[in-house]
N, C-alpha and C positions, 0 to 999 in steps of 0.2 A: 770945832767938830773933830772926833779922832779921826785915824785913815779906816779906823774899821765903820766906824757909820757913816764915814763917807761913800763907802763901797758901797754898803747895803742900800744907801739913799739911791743913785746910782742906778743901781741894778732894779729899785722899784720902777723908781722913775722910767726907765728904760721899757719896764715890763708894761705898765699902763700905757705907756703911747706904743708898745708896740701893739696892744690890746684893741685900742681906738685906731689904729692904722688897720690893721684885718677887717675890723667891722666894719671901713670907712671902703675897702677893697672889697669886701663879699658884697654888699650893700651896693655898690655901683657895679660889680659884673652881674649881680643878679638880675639890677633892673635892666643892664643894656644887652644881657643875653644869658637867659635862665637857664639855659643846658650849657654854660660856657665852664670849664675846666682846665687849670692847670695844667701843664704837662706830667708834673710828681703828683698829679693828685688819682689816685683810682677811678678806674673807668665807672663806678658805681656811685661814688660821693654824690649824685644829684639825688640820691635814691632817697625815698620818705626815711625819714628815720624814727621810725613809728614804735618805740621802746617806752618803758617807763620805769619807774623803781621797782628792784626784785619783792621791797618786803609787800609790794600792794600783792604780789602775787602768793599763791598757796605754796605751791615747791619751785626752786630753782635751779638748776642744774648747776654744777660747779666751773661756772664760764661768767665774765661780766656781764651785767648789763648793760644794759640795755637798762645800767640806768643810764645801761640799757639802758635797765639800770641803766637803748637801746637801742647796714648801716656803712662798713666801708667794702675793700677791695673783695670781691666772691672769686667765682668760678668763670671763665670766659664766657659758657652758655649763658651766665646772668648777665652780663653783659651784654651778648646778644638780644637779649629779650627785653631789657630795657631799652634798648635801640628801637626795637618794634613798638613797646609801648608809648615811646617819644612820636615815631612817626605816626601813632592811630591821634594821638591827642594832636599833633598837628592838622592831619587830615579835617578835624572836629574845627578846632581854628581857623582856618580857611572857611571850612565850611559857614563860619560864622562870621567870619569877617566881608565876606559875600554880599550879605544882607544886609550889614553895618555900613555905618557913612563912612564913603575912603575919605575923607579928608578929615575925618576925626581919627579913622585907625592911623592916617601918616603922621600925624599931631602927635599920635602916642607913643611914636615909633623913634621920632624924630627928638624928643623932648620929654625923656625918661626923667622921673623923679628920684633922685636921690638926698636920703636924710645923710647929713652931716654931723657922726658925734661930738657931742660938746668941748671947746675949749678950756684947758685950764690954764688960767691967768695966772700972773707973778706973784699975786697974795697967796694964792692958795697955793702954790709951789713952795714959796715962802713958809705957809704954815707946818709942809709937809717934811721941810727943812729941821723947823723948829724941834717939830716931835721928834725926829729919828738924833738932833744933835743930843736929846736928852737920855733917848735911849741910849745912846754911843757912849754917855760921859758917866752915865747911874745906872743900867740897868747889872741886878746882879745873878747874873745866871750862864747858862748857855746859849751862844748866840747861833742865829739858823746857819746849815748850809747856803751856797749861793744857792743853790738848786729850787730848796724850800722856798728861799724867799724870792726868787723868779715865780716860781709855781703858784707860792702863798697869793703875790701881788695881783698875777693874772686870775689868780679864782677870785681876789677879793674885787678884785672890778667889775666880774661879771655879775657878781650876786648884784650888783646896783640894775642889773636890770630888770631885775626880778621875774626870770623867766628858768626855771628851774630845766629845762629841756636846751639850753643855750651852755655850754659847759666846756671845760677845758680838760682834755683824756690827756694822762704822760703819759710817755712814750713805751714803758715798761707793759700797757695794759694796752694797747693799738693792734697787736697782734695778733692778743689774745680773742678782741672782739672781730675782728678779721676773721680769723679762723669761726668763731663761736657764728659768724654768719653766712659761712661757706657751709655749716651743718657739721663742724668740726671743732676743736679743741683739744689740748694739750694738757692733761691732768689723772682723776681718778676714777671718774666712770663714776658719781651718784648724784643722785636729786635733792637737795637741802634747801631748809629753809631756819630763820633766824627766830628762835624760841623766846618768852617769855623773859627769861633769865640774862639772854646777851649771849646763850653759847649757840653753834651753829649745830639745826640737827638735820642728821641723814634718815629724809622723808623714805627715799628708797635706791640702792646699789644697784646699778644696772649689773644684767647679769652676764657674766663672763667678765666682766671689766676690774680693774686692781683693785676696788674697793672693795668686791663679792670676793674678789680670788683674797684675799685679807682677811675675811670675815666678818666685815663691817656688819650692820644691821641696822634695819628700821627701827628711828627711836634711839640710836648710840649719839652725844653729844660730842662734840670736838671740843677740848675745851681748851688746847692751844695748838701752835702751827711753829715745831719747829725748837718748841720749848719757848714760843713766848704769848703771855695768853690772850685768847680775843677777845677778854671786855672790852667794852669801850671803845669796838672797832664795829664798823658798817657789813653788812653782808659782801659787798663789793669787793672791802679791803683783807675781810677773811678768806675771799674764794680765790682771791691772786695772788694769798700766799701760800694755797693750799698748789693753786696749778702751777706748773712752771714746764721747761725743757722735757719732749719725752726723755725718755734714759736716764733721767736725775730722783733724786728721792726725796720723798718730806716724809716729817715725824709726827705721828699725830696721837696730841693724849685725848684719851677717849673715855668718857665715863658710864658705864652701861650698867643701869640700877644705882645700888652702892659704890660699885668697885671701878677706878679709874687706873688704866693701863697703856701701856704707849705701842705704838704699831708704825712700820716701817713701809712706802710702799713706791715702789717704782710705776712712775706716772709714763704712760704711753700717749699715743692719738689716738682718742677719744671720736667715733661717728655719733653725732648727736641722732639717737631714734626720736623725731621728729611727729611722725604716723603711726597710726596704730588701726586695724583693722580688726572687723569680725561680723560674722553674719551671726544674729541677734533671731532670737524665736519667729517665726512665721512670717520669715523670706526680710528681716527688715537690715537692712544695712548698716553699719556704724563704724565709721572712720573718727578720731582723735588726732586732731591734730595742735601740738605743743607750741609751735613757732613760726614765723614767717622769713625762715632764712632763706637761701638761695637755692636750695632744692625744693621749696614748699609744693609748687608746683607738678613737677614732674613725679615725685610721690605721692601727692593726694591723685595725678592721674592714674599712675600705675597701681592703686589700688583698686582703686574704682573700676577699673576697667578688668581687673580681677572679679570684683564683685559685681559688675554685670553681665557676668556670666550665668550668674544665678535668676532667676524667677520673682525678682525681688517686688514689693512692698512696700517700699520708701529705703529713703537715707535719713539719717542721723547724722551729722556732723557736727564732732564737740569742740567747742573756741572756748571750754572754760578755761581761765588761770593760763589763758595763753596769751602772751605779753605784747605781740606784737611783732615787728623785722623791717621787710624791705618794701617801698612802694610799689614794685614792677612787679612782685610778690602777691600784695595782697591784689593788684587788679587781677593779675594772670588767673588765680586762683577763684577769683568773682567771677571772672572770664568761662571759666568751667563750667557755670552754675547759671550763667545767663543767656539767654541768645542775642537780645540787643539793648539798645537799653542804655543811660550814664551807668558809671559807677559812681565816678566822682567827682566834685570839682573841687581844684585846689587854685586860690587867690590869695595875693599879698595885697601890701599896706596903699601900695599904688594902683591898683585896681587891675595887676593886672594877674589873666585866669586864664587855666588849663582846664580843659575838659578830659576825662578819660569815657572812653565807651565799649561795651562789651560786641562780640564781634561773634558772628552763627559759625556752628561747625564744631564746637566741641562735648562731649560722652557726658555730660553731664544736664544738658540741658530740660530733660524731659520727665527724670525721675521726681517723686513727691518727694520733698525735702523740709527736714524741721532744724532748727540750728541750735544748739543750746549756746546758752552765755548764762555770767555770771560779773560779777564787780573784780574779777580781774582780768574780763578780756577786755585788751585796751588798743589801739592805735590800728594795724591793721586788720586787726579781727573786729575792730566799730566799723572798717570799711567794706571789708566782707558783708556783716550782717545790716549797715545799713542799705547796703545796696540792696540784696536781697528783700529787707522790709519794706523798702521805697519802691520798689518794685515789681511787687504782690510774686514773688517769683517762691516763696515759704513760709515759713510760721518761725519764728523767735520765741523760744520757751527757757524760761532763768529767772536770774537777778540783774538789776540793771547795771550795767554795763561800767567802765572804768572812768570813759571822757575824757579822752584825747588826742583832740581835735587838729592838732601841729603838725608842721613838718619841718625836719632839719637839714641841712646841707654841712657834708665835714669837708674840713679842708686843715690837711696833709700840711705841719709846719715844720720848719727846716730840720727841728731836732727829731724829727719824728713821732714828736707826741701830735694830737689831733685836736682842733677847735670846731665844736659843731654850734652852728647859729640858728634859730629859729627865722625861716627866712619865707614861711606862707599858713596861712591854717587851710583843712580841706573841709568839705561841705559835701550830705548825704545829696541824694539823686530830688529829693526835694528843698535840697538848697539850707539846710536845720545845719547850724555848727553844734557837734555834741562837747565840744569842749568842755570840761570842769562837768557837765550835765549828764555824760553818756547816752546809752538808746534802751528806753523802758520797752522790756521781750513784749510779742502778742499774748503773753500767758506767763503770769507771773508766780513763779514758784521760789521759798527760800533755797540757797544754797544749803547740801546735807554738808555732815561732816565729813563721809568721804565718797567717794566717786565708785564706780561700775559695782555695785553690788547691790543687794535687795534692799538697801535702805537709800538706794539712791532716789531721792522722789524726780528729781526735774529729768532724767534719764527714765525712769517709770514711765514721769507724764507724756513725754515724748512719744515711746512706743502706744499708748494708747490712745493719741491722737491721731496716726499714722493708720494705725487699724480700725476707730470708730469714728475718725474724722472731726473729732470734737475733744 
């Protein structure tokens, strides 16, 4: 074997058990203590990581997903507030463990089940030998970076578990989703989504931001980043080379109609508009809300509390093509909308379950509320609206829903890139996992083509259930 595929061999080998070491680590701190973290890991990592892939979604904003595309460190207050939401679910736990046999809950306490990733043996080592000595002595090309092939090994391990929401973030894109869940980002201010053709298009420029101060327009392609082009790249790997450093610049060729031309544009920080408000014909209300980041909350109240000022009618609240975010998020914001009541429960492979429960006293409680969805509200916006349907608490009016049903835990590795693991699924207030399934609305209307205008039908049907109750 050369020294160079000796290296590579090496460096795999190194990468897979360092792969099945984390899983073999998150897997027994989870079962022996589910809110247990790191000291480098963000005070938020326990938090649902309730994301999905951008292209399931209609526009995406020029930030990762949440595949999220979609989760780590926010803003202190989330922090704070996930605190409180640990201790209501605790409260719920006791409460239940109460009624339960102690000497089955100390059994369970005492004698935590953990799975063990599989061993690989000296043959299969062996084999793994074989193939990299052949690459090493024949292969004619360019061989990877270490980096790549660090990276390559660890994604290629995890796909054996075939759990698409279990994934490996580098380190270049950690911050990015960092900020993108603090309600923040580093880049050019528009909404795009990933076109027919492979080019990336700009759904819509948010306004005053570098992409509108540029020129940009609804309907312009990207059709490279920097001078190199994005076929054959993912929405993910186009939008974080579009974003980078405020104060720094990227070059973007853009084709509008026939004619393709290049534009220069200094990327700043980015406040992701998250809410969107307006009072609607004959007193009815209607908040839009895009995300479940770290301010979801404290936004959709401060609207709200705007708009009951007014003489209202109902609420409309829209969760279409909204992807998902933070667990302490999406309760907090159910929390609004409930007086008592589950939200959710979330259990793992060991049977063991968190209860969340909504808690009286907050501005939301009282008003008639319809929720619209569609097939791309997915993970915290299924939690929102199933609690709400499980809890006769509004009406669900759409398409059905995304389904998904998971929840992730990241954990912060020494290079600073991130491993998130699929480490419980959550369950509506009647106990239904919508996983892969989603949650079929009380009123089933197709998705239009586009949203708030007179050919919006499931925004129509809404309002006219609100005012004839039917």
């Amino acid at each position: 074997m050369s020294q160079k595929s000796k290296t590579i061999f090496a460096i795999i080998i190194g990468s897979v058990v360092l792969v099945f070491l984390l899983a073999l680590v998150a897997a027994g701190g989870y079962a022996l203590g589910r809110d247990y973290l790191t000291d480098n890991e963000p005070a938020t990592a326990a938090s649902l990581t309730v994301t999905q892939n951008q292209e399931s979604g209609r526009a995406a904003d020029l930030v990762p997903t949440p595949t999220a595309e979609e989760i780590v460190a926010a803003a202190e207050e989330e922090a704070d507030s996930e605190q409180d939401i640990d201790e209501r679910a605790n409260r719920a736990e006791e409460a239940s463990e109460t009624a339960a046999d102690p000497a089955q809950s100390q059994e369970q306490e005492d004698e935590p089940t953990v799975r063990i990733p599989p061993e690989v043996d000296d043959e299969e080592l062996e084999l793994l030998i074989e193939v990299w000595e052949v690459i090493g002595d024949r292969f004619d090309g360019q061989f990877p970076t270490d980096d790549e092939v660090i990276y390559g090994a660890i994604q290629g391990s995890l796909e054996l578990l075939d759990d698409q929401h279990t994934r490996f973030i580098p380190e270049d894109v950690v911050d990015q989703i960092r900020l993108q869940m603090e309600g923040r980002y580093e880049g050019i201010g528009a909404f795009v989504e990933m076109n027919d053709d492979g080019f990336l298009e700009i759904v819509r420029p948010m306004e005053g931001q570098p992409a509108d101060l540029a020129g940009l327009k609804t309907g312009d392609l990207i059709t490279h980043v920097d001078g190199e082009s994005v076929l054959g790249k993912s929405v993910d790997q186009i939008t974080a080379a579009v974003k980078g450093p405020r104060g720094t610049e990227v070059t973007l060729t853009i084709r509008r109609d026939a004619v393709s031309f290049e534009v220069t544009i200094e990327r700043k920080l980015i406040e992701i508009p998250i809410v969107e408000a307006e009072l609607l014909e004959e007193g009815i209300a209607y908040i839009r809300l895009s995300s479940f980041s770290a301010v979801a909350d404290s936004q959709v109240t401060d609207e709200l509390d705007e708009l009951l000022d007014q003489d209202l009618a109902g609420l409309i609240l829209d969760l279409r093509d909204n992807p998902g975010g933070l667990l302490n998020q999406a309760v907090s914001v159910s929390d609004i909308f409930l007086s008592d009541g589950i939200i959710l429960y979330e259990r793992d492979s060991t049977g063991d379950e968190k209860i969340f429960r909504a808690e009286s006293g907050q501005i939301g409680e009282s008003i008639q509320l319809v929720i619209l969805v569609n097939e791309g509200s997915a993970s915290a916006s299924e939690i929102l609206a199933g609690a709400v349907q499980d809890n006769d608490r509004g009406i669900l009016i759409g398409a059905q829903t995304f389904g998904k049903g998971s929840v992730q835990q990241s954990h912060l590795l020494s290079d600073g890139s991130e491993l998130r693991v699929t480490i419980a699924r959550w369950y509506t207030p009647e106990n239904i996992s919508i996983d892969k399934d989603g949650i079929l609305p009380d009123i089933e209307i197709e998705t239009p083509e586009e949203f708030f205008n007179e050919n919006d039908t499931q925004l129509q049907r809404a309002i006219d259930y609100i005012l004839n109750g039917d």
